[in-house]
N, C-alpha and C positions, 0 to 999 in steps of 0.2 A: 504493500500500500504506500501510497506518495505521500509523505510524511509533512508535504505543504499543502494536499488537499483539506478542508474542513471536512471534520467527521458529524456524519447526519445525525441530527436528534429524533428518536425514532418518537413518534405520536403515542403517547399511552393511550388505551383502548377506553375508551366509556364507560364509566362505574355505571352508569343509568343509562336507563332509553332515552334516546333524543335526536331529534331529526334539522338536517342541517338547512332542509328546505320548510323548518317549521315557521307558523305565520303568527305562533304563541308561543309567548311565554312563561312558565309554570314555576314561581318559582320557593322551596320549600322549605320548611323552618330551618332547617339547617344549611342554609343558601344556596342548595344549587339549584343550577337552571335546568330547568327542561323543555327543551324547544320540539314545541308539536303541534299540530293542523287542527286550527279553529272548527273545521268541517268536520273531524273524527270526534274532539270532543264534544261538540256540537248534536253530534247523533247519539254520541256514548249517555250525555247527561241534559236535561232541560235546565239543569241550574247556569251550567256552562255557557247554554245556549244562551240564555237570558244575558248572562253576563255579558257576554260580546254585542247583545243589540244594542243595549242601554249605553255600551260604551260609545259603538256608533251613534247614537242617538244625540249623543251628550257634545261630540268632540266638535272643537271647531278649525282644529288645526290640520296639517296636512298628518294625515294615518301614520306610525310610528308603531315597531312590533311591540304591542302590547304585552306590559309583565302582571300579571298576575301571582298574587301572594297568599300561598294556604298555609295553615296552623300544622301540618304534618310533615312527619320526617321524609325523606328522598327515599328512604328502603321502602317505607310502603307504597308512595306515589308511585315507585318505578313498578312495585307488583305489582298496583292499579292499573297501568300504563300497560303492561304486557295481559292484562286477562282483557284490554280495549283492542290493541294492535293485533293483526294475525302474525304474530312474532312465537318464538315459546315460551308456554304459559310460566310463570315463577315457581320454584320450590316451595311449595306449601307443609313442609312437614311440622313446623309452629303453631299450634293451637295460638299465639300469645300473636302471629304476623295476620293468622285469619282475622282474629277479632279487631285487630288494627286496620286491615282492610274494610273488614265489614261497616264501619265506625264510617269512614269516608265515603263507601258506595253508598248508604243512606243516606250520608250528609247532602249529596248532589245526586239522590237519585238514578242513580246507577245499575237501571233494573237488569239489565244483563252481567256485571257484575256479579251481583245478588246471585242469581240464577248460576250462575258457574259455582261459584262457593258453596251454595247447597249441594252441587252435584260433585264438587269435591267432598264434603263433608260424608255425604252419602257411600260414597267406593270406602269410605274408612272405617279401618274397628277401632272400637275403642276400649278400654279401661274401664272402669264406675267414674270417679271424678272426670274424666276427660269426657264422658258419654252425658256425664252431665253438665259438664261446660256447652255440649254438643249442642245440650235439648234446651238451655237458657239461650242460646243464638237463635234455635229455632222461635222458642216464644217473643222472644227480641225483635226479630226481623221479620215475623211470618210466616215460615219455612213448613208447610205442611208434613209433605214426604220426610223430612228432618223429626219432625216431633212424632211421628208414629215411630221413626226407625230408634229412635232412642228411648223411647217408651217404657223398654222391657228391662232395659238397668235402670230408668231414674226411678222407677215405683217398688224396685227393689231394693235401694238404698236404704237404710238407714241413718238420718240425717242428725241423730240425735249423735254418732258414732265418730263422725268424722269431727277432727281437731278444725278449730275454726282459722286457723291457717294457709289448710290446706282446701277451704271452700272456694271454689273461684268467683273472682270478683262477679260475674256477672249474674250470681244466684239471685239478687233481691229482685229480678225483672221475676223470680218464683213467689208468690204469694198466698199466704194463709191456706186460701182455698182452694189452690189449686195443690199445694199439699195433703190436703184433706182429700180432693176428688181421687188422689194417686191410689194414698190410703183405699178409699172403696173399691176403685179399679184393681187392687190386688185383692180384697175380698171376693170380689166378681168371679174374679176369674179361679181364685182356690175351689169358690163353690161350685163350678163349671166343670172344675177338673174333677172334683169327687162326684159329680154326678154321672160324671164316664167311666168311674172306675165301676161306681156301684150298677149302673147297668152293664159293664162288659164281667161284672164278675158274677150276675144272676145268669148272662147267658151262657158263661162259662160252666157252671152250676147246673145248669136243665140239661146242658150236653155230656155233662161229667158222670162216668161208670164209675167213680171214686167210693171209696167203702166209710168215709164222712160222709157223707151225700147219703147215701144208703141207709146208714146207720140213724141220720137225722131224720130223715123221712118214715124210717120204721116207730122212731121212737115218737114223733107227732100222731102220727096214724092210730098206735097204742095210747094214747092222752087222749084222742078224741073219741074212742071205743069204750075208754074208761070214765068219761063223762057219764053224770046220771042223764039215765031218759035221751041215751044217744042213740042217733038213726043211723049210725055208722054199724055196717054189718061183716062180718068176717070176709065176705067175698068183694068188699071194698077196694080199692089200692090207691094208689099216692097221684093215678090220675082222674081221681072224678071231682076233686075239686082246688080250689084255688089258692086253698091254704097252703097249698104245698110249693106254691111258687116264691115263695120269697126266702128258700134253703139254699144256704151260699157252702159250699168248700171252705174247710179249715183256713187251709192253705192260700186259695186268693185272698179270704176275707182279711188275712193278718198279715200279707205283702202290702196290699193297699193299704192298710193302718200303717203299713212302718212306709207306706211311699207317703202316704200326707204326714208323717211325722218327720219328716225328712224337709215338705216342700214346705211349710210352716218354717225350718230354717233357712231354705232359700229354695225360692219359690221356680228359680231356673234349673235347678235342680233336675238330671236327664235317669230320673228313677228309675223308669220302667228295663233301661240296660242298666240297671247296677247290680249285678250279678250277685253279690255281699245280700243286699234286700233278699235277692230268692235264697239264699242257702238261709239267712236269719230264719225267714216263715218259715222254710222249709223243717228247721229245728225244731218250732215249738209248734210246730201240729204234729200229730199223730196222722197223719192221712199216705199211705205208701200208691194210692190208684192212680195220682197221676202225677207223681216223683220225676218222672224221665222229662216226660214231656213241659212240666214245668220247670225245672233249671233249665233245661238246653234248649226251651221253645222249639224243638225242630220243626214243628210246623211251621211256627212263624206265624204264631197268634195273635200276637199283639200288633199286628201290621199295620192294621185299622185304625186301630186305639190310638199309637205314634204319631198315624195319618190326623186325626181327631182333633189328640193333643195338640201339638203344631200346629193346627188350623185356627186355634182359639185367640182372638186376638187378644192384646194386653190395653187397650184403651175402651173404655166404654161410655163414649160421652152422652148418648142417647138415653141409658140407664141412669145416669147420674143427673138428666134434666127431670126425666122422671120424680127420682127419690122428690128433687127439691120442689118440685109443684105438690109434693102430698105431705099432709102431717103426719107427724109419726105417733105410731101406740104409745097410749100412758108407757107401757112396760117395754120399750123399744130400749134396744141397747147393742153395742156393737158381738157383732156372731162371735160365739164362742169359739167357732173354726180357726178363728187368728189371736187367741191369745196369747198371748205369749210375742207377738210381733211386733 
């Protein structure tokens, strides 16, 4: 190299988005500029838009590229600035950069903004705290699909539990009542869930050659024979009347008591595969008729039921407009099914 040529100062690259043929100025609390097209923000935002008429409106001098001055940092304008441009979108792994963006797309109405951040929000799993940072953005912003998908951890929290620390700022947008409604929505849906247990364990029950089943049915049949002034006659059996239908299996009956004594401590709880649960019932019945096929499911009984379960949703907003149009019984008081929660 010629040691009297000058050596080039090479251009550092752009910490932010910014466009050299922009017709605006953007510039952010921490002073830089971001130069970009009145017409993009223009479409991106009505607040934007406003802004530039008025200026025109106002000015009287010959047009000068307008600087404009917001209250936010350049890291999150430039994420703002890339979920606007068809450029690549920003690294959103920050719960703490989303809620800084989201802050600013409401501020100027930024409904496509909005709209992508929910659908970020949406492709994410989360944590409990962070599922409920999730579902305070949804109630915040509007965010429907948000607030169902977070639904099934925030109604499971325990809010009494969590160090006040570590609650994230944006809980207080949760109120009183809408605590409360979670509350019932997890009642709702325990009472849902025993309701499938105990009709899949009567059907279980009517199809079951099990020698409890048997043994229960005999010994009803001999109680109603030994009633005085009974019409129940020797040539009778366990199918001429109705009494006899509500005889359950040792064995499912005290799986599903140890499945809702389980979902009582968390209600997501995936019982019906906790194999532990079957061998527990499985110990304290006496019942060996249908030993195999209840540990190992080989059928694959419970298929339904999974299907069932799963299907139940975790929000019930329709039941809880309900409750509040009707007064409750003198003797009304929260179901015993949740105490302890």
């Amino acid at each position: 190299m010629d040691p009297t040529q000058p050596i080039a100062t090479p251009i550092p690259p752009a910490s932010h988005l910014s466009y050299h043929d922009g017709d605006l100025t953007v510039r952010s609390s921490d002073k830089k500029d971001f130069k970009v097209h009145k017409i993009v923000m223009a479409l991106a935002s009505p607040v934007f838009r406003d802004m530039q008429s008025l200026n025109h409106a106002t000015s009287s001098t010959p047009p000068q590229l307008p600087i404009v001055d917001i209250s936010e940092s350049s890291k999150t304008f430039d994420a703002v600035l890339r979920l606007i441009y068809p450029v690549p979108p920003p690294s959103l792994t920050s719960l703490n950069l989303v809620a800084d963006i989201l802050i600013i797309a409401d501020k100027y109405l930024m409904t496509s903004v909005l709209r992508q951040l929910e659908d970020h929000l949406l492709s994410r799993s989360f944590e409990k705290l962070d599922a409920l940072r999730a579902h305070c953005f949804a109630k915040r912003y509007s965010f429907p699909r948000l607030l169902k998908a977070t639904m099934k951890e925030v109604i499971c929290i325990d809010i009494t539990k969590i160090h006040p620390a570590a609650l994230p700022k944006e809980v207080n947008v949760l109120t009183l009542q809408d605590w409360h409604k979670y509350k019932i929505f997890k009642e709702i849906r325990f009472r849902k869930i025993t309701k499938l247990f105990d009709a899949f364990a009567m059907t279980m029950s009517s199809t079951s050659q099990c020698a409890c089943v048997r043994q229960q049915t005999r010994q009803r049949l001999n109680d109603l024979i030994g009633e005085p002034d009974s019409e129940w006659a020797d040539e009778y059996d366990s199918s001429d009347n109705e009494v006899f239908e509500n005889i359950q299996c040792f064995v499912w009956e005290e799986f599903f008591k140890l499945c809702r004594e389980n979902l009582k401590k968390d209600l997501k709880a995936n019982v019906l595969d906790d194999f532990s649960l079957r061998m527990e019932a499985d110990d304290l019945c006496d019942c060996r008729g249908i030993d195999d096929e209840f540990l190992r499911d080989s059928s694959k009984q419970m298929v339904k039921l999974k299907l069932d379960l799963d299907a139940l949703p975790w929000s019930y907003e329709e039941e809880y407009a309900k409750f509040q149009t009707k007064n409750p019984k003198s003797s009304w008081h929260t179901s015993l099914a949740i105490q302890g929660w």
